[in-house]
MARFIRO-627241 format. One record per residue (C-alpha): residue in three letters; chain; x, y, z. Coordinates in nm, 4 decimals. Example, Ala and Ser with C-alpha at 12.3 -4.5 7.8 and 13.67 -1.06 7.14 Angstrom:
REM MARFIRO-627241
ATOM  kekol  palum        px        py        pz
ATOM    Ala      A    1.2300   -0.4500    0.7800
ATOM    Ser      A    1.3670   -0.1060    0.7140
END
This chain:
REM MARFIRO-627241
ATOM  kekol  palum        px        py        pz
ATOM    Unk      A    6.5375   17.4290   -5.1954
ATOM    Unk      A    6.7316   17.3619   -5.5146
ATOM    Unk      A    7.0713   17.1459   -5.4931
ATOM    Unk      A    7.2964   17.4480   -5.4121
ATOM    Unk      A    7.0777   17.5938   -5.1469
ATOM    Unk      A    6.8378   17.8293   -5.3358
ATOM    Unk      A    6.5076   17.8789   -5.2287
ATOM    Unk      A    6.4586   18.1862   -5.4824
ATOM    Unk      A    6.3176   17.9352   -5.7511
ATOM    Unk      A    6.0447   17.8597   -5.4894
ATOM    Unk      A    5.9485   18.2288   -5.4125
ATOM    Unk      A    6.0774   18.4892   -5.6645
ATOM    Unk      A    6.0079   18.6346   -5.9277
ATOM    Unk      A    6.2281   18.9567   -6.0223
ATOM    Unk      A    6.0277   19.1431   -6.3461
ATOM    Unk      A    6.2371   19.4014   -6.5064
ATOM    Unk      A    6.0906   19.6597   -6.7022
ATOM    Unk      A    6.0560   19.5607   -7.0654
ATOM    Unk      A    5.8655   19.2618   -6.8793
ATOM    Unk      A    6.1487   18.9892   -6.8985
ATOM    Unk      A    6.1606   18.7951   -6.5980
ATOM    Unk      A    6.4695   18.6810   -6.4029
ATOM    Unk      A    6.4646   18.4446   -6.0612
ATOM    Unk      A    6.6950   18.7247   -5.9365
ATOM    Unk      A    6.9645   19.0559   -6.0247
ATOM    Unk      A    7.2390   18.7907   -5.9895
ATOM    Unk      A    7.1250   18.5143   -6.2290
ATOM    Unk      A    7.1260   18.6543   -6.5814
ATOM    Unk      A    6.9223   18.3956   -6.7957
ATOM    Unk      A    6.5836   18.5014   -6.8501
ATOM    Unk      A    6.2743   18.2603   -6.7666
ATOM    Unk      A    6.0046   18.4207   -6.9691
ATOM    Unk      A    5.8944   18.7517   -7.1082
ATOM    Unk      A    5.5489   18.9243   -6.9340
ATOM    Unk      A    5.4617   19.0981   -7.2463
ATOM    Unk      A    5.3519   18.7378   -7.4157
ATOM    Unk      A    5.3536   18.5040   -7.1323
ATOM    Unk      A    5.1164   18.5166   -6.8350
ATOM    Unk      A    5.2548   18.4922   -6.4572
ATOM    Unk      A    5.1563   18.1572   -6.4374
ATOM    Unk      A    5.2696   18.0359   -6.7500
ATOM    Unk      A    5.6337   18.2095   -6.7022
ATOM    Unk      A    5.5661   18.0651   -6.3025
ATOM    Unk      A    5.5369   17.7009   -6.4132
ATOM    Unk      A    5.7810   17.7324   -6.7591
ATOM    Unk      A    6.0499   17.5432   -6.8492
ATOM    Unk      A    6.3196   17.7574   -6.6959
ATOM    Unk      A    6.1661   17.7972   -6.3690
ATOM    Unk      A    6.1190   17.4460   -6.3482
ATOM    Unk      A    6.4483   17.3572   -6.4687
ATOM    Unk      A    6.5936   17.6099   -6.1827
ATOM    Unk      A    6.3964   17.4126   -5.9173
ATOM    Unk      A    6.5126   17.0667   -6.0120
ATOM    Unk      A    6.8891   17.1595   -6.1136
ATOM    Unk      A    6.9302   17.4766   -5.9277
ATOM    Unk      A    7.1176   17.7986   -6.0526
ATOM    Unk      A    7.4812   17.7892   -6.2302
ATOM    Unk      A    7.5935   18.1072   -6.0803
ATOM    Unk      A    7.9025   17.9748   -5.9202
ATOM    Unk      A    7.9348   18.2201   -5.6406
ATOM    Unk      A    7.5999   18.4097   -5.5620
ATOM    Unk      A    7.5913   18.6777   -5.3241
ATOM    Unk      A    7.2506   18.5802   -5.2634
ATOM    Unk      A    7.3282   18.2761   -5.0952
ATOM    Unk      A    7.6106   18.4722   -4.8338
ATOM    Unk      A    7.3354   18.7142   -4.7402
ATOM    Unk      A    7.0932   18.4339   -4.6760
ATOM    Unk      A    7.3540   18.1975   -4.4966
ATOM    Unk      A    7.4071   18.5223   -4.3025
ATOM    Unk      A    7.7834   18.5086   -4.4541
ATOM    Unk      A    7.7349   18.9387   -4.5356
ATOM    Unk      A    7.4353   19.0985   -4.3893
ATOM    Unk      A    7.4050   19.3448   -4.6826
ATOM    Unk      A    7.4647   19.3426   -5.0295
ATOM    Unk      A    7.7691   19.5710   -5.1621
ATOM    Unk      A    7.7187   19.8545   -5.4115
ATOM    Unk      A    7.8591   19.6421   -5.7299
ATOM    Unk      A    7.6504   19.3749   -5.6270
ATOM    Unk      A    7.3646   19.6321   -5.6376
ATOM    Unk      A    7.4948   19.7345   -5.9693
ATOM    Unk      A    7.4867   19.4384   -6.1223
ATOM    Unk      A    7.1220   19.4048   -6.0175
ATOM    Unk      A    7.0661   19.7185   -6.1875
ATOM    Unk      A    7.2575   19.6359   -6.5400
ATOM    Unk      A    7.0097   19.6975   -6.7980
ATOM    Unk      A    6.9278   19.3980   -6.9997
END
C-alpha cells in the first residue's frame, strides 16, 4: 500500500481509449500512453513507480471511502468524473 492507503498503484491499471493510462477515474495525471509504450514498460515507468513510493495527491479520493467501506457505492458525479474525456 502507498502512504495514504492506496493499493491501486499495486493492482490497476485504468486504459482509456486513445490508450493513455491512468491508476484510476479519480487521479487525473497520466502514467504512460499504450499507443508507444508497452504494458510493462508503462507498468514499471516512472509514474507508476513514483505512485507506489509517494502515493497519490488526490486529497480526498472517493476511492479510498468505498474501500474503507466509508460509502458502499460510488455517486453519479463521481461516476462522471470517471467518465470526463481526457
Amino acid at each position: 500500500m502507498t502512504k495514504n492507503g492506496c493499493s491501486l498503484p499495486f493492482t490497476n491499471m485504468m486504459i482509456m481509449r486513445n490508450g493513455r493510462v491512468r491508476v484510476c477515474c479519480f487521479n487525473p495525471d497520466i502514467l504512460g500512453d499504450l499507443t508507444t509504450q508497452s504494458v510493462s514498460e508503462v507498468w514499471h515507468g516512472n509514474g507508476y513507480n513514483d505512485l507506489r513510493v509517494n502515493g497519490c495527491l488526490v486529497s480526498h479520493c472517493p476511492a479510498m471511502d468505498v474501500a474503507d467501506k466509508k460509502v458502499n457505492v460510488i455517486t453519479s458525479e463521481q461516476e462522471a468524473i470517471c467518465n470526463e474525456p481526457t
